[in-house]
C-alpha positions in Angstrom: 16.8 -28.3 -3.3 15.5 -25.2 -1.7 15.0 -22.1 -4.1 14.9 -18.5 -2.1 11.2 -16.7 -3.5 11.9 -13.3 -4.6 9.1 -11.0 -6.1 9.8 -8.2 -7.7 13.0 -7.9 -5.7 11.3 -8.0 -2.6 12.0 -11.8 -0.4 8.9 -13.6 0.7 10.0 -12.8 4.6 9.6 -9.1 3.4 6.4 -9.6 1.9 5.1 -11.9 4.5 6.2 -9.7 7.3 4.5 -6.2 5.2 1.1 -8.6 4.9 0.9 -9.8 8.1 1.8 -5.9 9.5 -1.2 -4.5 7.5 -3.8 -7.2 8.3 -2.8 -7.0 12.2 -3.0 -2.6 11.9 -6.2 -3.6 10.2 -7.6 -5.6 12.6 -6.4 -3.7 15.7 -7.9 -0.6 13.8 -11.5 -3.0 14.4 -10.7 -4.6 17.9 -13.7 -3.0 19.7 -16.4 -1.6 17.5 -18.5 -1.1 20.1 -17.1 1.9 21.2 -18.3 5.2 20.0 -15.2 7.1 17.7 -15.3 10.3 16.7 -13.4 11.1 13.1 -12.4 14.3 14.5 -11.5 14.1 17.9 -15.2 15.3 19.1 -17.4 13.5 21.5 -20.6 15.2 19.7 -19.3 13.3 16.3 -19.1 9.9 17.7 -22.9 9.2 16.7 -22.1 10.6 13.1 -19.2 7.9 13.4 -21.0 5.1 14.1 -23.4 5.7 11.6 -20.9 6.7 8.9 -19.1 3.1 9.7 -22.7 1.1 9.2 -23.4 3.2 5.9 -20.1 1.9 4.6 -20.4 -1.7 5.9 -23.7 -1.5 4.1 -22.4 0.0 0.5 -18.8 -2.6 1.0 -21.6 -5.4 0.5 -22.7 -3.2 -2.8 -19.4 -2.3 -3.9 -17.8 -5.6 -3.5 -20.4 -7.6 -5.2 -20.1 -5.2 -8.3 -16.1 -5.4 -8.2 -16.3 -9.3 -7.8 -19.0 -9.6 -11.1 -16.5 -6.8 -12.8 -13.6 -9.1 -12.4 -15.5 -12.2 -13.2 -16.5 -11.0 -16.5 -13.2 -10.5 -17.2 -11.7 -13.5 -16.1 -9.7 -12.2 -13.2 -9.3 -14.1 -9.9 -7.4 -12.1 -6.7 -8.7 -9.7 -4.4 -10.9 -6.7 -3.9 -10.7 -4.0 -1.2 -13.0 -1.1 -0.3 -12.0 0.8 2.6 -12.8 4.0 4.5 -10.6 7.0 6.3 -12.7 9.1 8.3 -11.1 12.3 9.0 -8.6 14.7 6.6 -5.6 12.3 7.3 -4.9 8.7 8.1 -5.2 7.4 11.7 -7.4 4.7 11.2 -9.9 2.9 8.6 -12.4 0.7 8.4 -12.0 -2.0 5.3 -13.6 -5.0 4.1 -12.5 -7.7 1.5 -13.7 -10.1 -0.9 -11.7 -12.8 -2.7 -12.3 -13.2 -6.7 -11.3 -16.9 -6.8 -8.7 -17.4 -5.3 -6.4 -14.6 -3.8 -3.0 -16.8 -4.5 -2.5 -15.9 -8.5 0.6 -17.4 -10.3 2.6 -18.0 -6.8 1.7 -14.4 -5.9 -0.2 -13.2 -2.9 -2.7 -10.5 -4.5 -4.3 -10.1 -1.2 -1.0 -8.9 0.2 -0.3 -7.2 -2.7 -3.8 -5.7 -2.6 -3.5 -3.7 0.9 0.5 -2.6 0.1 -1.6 -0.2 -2.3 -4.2 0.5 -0.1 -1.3 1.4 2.3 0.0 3.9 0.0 -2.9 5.3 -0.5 -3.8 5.9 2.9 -0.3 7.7 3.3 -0.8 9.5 -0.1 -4.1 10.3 -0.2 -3.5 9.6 -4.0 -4.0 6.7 -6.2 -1.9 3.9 -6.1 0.9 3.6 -8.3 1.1 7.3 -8.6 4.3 8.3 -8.8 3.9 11.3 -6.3 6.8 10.0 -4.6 9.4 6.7 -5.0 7.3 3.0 -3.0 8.3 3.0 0.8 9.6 -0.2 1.8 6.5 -2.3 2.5 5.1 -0.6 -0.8 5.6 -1.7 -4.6 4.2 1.6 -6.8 1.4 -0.7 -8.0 -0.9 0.9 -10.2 -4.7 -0.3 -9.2 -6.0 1.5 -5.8 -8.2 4.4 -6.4 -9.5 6.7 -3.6 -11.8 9.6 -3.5 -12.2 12.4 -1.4 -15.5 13.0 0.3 -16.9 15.8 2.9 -16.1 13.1 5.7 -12.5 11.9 5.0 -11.9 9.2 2.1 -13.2 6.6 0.3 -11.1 3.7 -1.3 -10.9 0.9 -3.6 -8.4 -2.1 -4.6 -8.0 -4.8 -7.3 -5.1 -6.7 -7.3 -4.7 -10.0 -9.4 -4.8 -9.0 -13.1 -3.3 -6.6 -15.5 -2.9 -2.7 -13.7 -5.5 -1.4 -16.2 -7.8 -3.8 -15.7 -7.4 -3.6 -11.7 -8.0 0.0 -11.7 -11.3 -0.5 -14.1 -12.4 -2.8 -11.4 -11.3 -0.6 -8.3 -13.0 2.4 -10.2 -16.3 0.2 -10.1 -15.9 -0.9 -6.5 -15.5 3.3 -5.8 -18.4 4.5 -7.5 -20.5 2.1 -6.2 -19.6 3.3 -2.3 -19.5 6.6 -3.2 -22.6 6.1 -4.5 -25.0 3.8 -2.4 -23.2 6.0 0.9 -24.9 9.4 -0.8 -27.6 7.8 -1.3 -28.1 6.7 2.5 -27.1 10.0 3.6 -29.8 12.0 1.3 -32.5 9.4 2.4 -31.7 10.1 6.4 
């Protein structure tokens, strides 16, 4: 007997399809860090780049680890995301990820569910689940992505596997935490 998997009206070909989209922009997005790019365009800033990109790699490991105890002590498994968008609007980003458990949670994908509102973010430039406009297609209006602006573009963060309030108490952690350790890096250069 085969039984067609719909989640919240979207087919699992649609949701597959969205996932796989994001991961591949994602990784295409990191296909050859080892050439200088500049957030704005500017050969001078491609120095600043680079180091902005190992400051966040170094405060993802910070963030992440306080997100994944955050969830933890509230029993949540699924999947957190910190990303970056250097720059005033989205034309790339640097992210990382770290599961909580297991990122499959009662037949759902919160890892794909996880970077739909970190897509909608990057378009918004608002928190996930907003309401500043209706979900794209690829998009579900899930409430649990916060961002942050900062003098170099954006900073971002994503829970996805429990309740909305409780992802968005972990996201919040996840933020503050890069915010806070990338501040602190840039004061102590």
């Amino acid at each position: 007997m085969h039984r067609k998997f719909k989640y919240a009206g979207w087919s699992f070909v649609t949701i597959l399809s969205a996932t796989i989209a994001l991961i591949s922009i994602a990784l295409s997005s990191r296909a050859d860090d080892s050439k200088p790019v500049a957030a704005s365009g500017d050969s001078d800033a491609a120095p600043i780049a680079n180091e902005l990109a190992a400051q966040f790699n170094r405060a993802a490991d910070a963030a992440l680890r306080d997100m994944k105890q955050e969830a933890e002590k509230r029993k949540m498994s699924g999947a957190a995301v910190v990303a970056l968008i250097p720059g005033a609007k989205t034309s790339a980003w640097t992210s990382r990820m770290q599961a909580v458990g297991s990122i499959v949670v009662n037949k759902s994908n919160v890892l794909g569910v996880a970077y739909t509102k970190a897509a909608e973010m990057a378009d918004t430039l608002q928190n996930s689940g907003g309401g500043s406009r209706p979900p794209y297609k690829g998009e579900f209006g899930y409430k649990g992505g916060v961002i942050e602006k900062q003098p170099f573009g954006y900073l971002l963060a994503v829970f996805s596997g429990g309740k909305s309030e409780d992802d968005v108490a972990v996201a919040q952690i996840g933020l503050a935490k890069l915010a806070k350790v990338i501040e602190a890096e840039a004061e102590g250069k």
